[in-house]
C-alpha positions in Angstrom: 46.3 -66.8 75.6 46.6 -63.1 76.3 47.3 -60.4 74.1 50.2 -58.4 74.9 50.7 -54.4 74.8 53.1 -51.9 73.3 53.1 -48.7 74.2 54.7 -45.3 74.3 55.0 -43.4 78.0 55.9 -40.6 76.9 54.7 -37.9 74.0 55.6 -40.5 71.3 58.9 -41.2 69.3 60.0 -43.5 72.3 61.7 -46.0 69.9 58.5 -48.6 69.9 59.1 -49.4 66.0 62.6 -50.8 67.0 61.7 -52.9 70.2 58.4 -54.5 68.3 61.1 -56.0 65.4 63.0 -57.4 68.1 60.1 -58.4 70.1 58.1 -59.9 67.2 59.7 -63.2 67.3 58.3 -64.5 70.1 54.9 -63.6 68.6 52.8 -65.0 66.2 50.3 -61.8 64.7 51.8 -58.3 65.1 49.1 -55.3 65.2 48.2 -51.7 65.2 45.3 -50.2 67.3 45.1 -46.9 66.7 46.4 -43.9 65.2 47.6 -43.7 61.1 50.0 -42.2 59.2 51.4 -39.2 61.8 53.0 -42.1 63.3 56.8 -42.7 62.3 58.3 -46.0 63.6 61.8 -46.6 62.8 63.6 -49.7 62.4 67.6 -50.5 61.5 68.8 -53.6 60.4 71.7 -54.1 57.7 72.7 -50.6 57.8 69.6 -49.8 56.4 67.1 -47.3 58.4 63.4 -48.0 57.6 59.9 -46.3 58.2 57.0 -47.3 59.0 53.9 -45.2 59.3 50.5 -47.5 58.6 51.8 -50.7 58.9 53.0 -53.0 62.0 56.3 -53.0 62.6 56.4 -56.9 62.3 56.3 -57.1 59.4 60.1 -57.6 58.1 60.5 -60.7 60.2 59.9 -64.3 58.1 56.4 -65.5 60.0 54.5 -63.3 61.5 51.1 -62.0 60.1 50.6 -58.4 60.8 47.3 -56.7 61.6 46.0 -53.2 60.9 42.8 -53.1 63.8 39.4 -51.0 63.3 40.9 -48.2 65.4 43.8 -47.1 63.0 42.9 -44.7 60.4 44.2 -45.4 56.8 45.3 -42.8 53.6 45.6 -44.9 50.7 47.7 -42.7 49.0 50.5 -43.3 52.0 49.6 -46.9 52.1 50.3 -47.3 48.7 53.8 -45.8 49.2 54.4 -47.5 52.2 53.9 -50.7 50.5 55.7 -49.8 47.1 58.7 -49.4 49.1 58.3 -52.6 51.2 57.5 -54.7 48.2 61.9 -55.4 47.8 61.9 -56.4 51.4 59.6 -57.9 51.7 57.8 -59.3 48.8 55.5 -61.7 50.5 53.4 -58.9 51.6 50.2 -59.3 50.7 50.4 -62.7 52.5 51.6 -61.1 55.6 49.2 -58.2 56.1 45.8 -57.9 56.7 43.4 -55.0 57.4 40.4 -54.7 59.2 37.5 -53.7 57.4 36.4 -51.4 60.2 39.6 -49.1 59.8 38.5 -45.6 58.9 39.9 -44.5 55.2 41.5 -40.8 55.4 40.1 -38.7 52.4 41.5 -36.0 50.8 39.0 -33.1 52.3 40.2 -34.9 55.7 44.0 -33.4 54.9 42.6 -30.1 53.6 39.9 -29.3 56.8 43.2 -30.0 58.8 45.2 -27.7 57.3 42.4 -24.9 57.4 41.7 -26.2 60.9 45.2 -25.4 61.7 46.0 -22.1 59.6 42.8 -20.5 61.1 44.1 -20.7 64.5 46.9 -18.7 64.5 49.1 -18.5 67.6 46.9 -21.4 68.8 47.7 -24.2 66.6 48.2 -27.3 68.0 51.1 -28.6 66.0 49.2 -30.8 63.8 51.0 -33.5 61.4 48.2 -31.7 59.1 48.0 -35.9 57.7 44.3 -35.1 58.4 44.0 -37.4 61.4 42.3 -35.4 63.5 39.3 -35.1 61.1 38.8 -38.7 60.7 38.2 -39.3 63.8 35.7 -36.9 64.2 33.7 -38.2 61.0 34.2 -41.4 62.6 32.6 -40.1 65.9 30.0 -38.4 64.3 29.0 -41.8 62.2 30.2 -39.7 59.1 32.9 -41.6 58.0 34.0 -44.1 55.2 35.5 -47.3 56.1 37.9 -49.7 54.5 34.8 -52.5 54.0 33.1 -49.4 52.4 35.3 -50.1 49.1 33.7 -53.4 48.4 30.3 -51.2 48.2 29.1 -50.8 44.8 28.2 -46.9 45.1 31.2 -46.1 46.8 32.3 -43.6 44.6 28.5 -42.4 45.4 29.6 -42.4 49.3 32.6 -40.7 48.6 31.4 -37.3 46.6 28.4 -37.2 49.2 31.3 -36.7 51.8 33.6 -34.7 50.1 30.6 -32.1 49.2 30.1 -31.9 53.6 33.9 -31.1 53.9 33.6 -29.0 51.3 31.0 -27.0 53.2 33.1 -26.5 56.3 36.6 -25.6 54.5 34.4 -22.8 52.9 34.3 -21.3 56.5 37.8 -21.5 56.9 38.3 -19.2 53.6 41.0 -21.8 53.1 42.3 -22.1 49.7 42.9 -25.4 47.9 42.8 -27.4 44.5 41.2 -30.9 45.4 42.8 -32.3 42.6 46.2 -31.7 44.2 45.2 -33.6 47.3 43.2 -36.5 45.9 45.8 -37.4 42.8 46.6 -41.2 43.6 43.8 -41.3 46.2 40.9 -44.1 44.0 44.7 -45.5 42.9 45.5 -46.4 46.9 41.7 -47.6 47.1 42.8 -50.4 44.6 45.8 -51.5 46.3 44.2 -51.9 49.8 41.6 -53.9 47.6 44.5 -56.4 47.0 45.1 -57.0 50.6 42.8 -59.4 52.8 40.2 -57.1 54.3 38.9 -58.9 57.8 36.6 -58.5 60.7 39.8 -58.1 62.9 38.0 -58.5 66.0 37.0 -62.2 64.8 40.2 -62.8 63.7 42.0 -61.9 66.8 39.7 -63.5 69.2 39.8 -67.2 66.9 43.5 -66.9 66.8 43.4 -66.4 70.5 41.6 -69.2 71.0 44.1 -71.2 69.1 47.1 -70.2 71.7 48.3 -67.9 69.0 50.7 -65.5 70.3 50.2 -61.8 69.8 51.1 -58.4 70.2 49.8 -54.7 70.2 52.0 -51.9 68.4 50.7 -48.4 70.4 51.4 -45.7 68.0 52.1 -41.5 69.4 52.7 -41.9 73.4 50.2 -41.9 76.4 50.9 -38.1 77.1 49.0 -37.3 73.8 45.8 -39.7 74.7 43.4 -37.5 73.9 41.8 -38.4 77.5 44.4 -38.3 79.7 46.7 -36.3 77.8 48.2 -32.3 77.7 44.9 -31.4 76.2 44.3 -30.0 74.0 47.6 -30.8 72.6 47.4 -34.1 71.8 46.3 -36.6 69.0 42.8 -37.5 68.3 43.0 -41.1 69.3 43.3 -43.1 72.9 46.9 -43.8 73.1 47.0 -45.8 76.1 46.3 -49.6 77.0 42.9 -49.7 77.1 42.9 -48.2 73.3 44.3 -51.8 72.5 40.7 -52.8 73.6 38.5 -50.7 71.7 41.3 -50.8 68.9 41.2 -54.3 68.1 38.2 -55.7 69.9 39.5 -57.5 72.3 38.2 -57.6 76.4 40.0 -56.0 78.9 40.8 -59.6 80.3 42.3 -60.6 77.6 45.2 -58.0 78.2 48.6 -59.4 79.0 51.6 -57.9 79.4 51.9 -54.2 79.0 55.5 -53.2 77.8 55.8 -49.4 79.0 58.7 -47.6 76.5 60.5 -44.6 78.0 63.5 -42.6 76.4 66.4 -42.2 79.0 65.5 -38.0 78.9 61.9 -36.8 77.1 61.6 -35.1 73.8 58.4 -33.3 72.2 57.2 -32.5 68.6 54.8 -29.2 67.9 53.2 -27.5 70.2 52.4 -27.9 73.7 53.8 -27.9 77.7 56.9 -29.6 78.1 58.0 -29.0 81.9 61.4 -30.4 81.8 62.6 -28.4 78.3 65.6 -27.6 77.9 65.8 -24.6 76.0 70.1 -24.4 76.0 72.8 -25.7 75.0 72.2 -29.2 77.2 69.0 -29.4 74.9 70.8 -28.7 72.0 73.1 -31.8 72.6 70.3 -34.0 73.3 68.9 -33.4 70.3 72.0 -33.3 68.0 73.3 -36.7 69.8 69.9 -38.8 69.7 69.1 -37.6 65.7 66.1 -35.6 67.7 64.2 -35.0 64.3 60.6 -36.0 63.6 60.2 -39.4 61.5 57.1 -38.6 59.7 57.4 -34.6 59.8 61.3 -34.0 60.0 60.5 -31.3 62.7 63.3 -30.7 65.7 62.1 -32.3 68.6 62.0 -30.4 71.8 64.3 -32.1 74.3 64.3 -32.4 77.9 65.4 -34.1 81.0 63.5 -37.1 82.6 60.1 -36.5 83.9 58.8 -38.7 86.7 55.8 -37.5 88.0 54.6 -38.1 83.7 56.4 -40.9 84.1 54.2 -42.7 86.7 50.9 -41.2 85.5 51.6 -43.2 82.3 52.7 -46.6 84.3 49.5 -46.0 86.4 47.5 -45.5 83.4 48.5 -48.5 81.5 48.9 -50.9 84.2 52.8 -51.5 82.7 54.4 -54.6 83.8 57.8 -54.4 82.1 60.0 -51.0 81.4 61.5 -50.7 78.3 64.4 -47.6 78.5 65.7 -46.1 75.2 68.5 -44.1 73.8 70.1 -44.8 77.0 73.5 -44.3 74.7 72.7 -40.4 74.3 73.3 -39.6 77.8 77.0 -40.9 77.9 79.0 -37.7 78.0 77.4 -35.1 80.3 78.5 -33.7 83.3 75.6 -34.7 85.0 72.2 -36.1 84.7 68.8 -34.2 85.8 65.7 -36.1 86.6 62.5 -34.4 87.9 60.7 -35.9 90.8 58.1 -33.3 91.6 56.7 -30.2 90.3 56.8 -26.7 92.1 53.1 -25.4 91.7 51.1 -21.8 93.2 49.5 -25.1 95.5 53.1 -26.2 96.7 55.0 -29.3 95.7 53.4 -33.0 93.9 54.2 -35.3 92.3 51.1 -36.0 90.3 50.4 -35.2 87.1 48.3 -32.0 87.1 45.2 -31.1 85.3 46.1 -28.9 82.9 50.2 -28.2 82.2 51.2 -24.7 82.5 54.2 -22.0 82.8 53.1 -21.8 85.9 54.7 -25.9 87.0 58.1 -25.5 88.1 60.1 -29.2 87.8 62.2 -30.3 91.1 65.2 -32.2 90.0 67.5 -34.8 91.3 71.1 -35.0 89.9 73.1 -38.0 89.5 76.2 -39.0 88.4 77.1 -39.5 84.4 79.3 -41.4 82.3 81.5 -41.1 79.7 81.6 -44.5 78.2 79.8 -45.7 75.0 77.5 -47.9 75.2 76.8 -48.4 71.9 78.7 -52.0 71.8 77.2 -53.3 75.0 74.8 -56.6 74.7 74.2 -57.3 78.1 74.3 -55.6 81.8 77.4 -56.5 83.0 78.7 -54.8 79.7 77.7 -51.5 81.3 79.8 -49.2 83.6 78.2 -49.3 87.3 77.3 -45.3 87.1 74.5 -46.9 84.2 73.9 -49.8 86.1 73.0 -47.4 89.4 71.0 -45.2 87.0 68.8 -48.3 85.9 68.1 -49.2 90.0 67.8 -45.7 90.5 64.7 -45.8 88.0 63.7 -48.8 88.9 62.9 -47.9 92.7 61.4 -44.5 91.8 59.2 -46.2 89.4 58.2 -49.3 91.3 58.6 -51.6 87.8 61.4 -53.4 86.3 63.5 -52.3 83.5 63.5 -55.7 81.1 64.8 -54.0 77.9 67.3 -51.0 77.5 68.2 -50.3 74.1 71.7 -48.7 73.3 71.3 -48.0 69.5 68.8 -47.8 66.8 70.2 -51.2 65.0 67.5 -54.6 66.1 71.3 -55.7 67.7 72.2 -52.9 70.2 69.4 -54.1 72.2 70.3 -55.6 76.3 67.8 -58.2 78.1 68.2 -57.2 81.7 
């Protein structure tokens, strides 16, 4: 058995929570690879939106075990809130979830170096979730950091202060001002409740259970345009968002990647800072955003809203290696006049339709207009439920982008989902 991928193609908030509930059926063991709490992955079922930032977005369905992998990093103090309000729902959790002990713990100096990290650069900030990501990932890099098997350590509490007093060290150049005891209240009180989970080596786990014709699949978290690789560096996230993250995420081989599910929203939207060549900075994007409920699920922030971009749009297929196309909000774009997709961007070197080095003022998008439709599609469950302007806008894709379009969701509920 193979291990099939999840991802975002865009610059995250592509709807992956939603498509991984309705996906997780046909899988046995549900998991994360990278990333931590600055990702928000929303689910709808029974009227009832849900959120999920640490945890695998399996995990409301019956029979699945759900993973956390050594590449996600972990605050107990959101864990432990994530889990309190998932305890009603589903109250077999601690059956159902498992961590790895290689995951990365966020501590509370993390959160405060990012938000002296950010303040201090000014006009340059990067649009951080400030959730202190950014920083774990560099202790973790620079073989600093605590990890999740570290809590089982006797002197723990010994690792932890020796940590703290190096962070404390490097906020001082910051001239940051802070109370630790405002960021670390409930911190040692998450460190107990992850205790009460069942802490594995994940990359055991997965490899025995593959071995056993388990079936399983890998949640991406953010999008591939904020890898911090192949992304708009610099702004972008600190982890690899793309397929081969799945590998280093979980500890799996590269041949032991399935499929790769590529999700894409029907137009492109943006959180924080950062190029965005296809913005739309009038009324159009105003309507995106006001229709599709364009507000951040972890932050709240407006996202920034665009037409489709297809030259990004590739680079991420390319990168990944996607084999199936998953469109959504494809119900948002019902009711314009028309519909803009760029194909190419206008540079100082001429016209391409690769992805550049570096994203600037100076990249003019090229669009394509096609017709629109004014039908909702809200109620439609299959393809021939659509109206043919949808359908051409699908084949449309399809061609430009060389892979098929399996899924295209029409709503945020597990139902409004169509099989092509």
């Amino acid at each position: 058995m193979k291990v099939d991928v999840l991802l975002g193609l865009q610059w995250g908030d592509e709807g992956k929570g939603k498509v991984v509930d309705v996906l997780t059926p046909r899988y046995d063991i549900i998991t994360r690879f990278q990333g931590g709490p600055n990702a928000g992955h929303s689910l709808e079922f029974n009227e009832i939106k849900h959120v999920l930032h640490t945890i695998p977005s399996g995990i409301f369905r019956p029979r699945q075990i759900n993973v956390i992998g050594n590449g996600v990093v972990i605050d107990p103090i959101i864990f432990k809130k994530e889990i309190e309000g998932l305890k009603a729902l589903v109250p077999d959790i601690k059956e159902k979830l498992y961590i790895s002990k290689k995951a990365h713990l966020i501590l509370p100096s993390h959160r405060i170096l990012d938000a002296a990290s950010e303040q201090s650069k000014g006009k340059t900030k990067i649009g951080s979730t400030l959730k202190g990501i950014g920083p774990t990932y560099m202790d973790k890099t620079g073989r600093n950091g605590l990890r999740i098997g570290d809590i089982l350590s006797p002197n723990f509490k010994e690792k932890y202060a020796e940590l703290v007093a190096k962070h404390k060290q490097l906020i001082a150049i910051h001239n940051f001002e802070y109370r630790m005891e405002d960021y670390e209240k409930g911190w040692f009180e998450g460190i107990e409740e992850l205790k009460k989970f069942t802490l594995v080596d994940s990359e055991h786990y997965i490899n025995k259970q593959l071995s056993q014709s388990k079936k399983i699949l890998a949640e991406g978290a953010q999008g591939t345009l904020l890898d911090i690789d192949f992304g708009s560096y610099p702004f972008v996230t600190s982890s690899n968002t793309i397929c081969a993250g799945a590998c280093t995420g979980l500890g799996i081989a590269p041949g032991k990647i399935g499929k790769v599910y590529g999700i894409f929203k029907a137009y492109c939207t943006r959180v924080g800072s950062g190029p965005f060549p296809t913005e739309l900075s009038d009324n159009i994007g105003e309507e995106l955003r006001n229709k599709g409920h364009e507000f951040g699920a972890t932050t709240g922030r407006p996202r920034r809203c665009g037409w489709l971009d297809l030259p990004a749009l590739k680079y991420a297929i390319m990168l990944n290696g996607v084999t199936d196309l998953i469109m959504t909000k494809a119900d948002i774009l019902s009711g314009f006049d028309k519909i803009k997709v760029c194909t190419a961007y206008k540079t100082v070197n001429g016209i391409t339709e690769d992805f550049p080095y570096e994203l600037n003022d100076v990249i003019e998008p090229v669009y394509e207009e096609l017709p629109a439709w004014n039908d909702d599609l809200t109620t439609a469950r299959s393809l021939a439920d659509l109206p043919q302007t949808m359908k051409d806008y699908v084949r449309y894709l399809e061609h430009k982008l060389e892979v098929p379009i399996s899924i295209i969701s029409v709503g945020p509920n597990r139902e409004q989902t169509i099989e092509v």
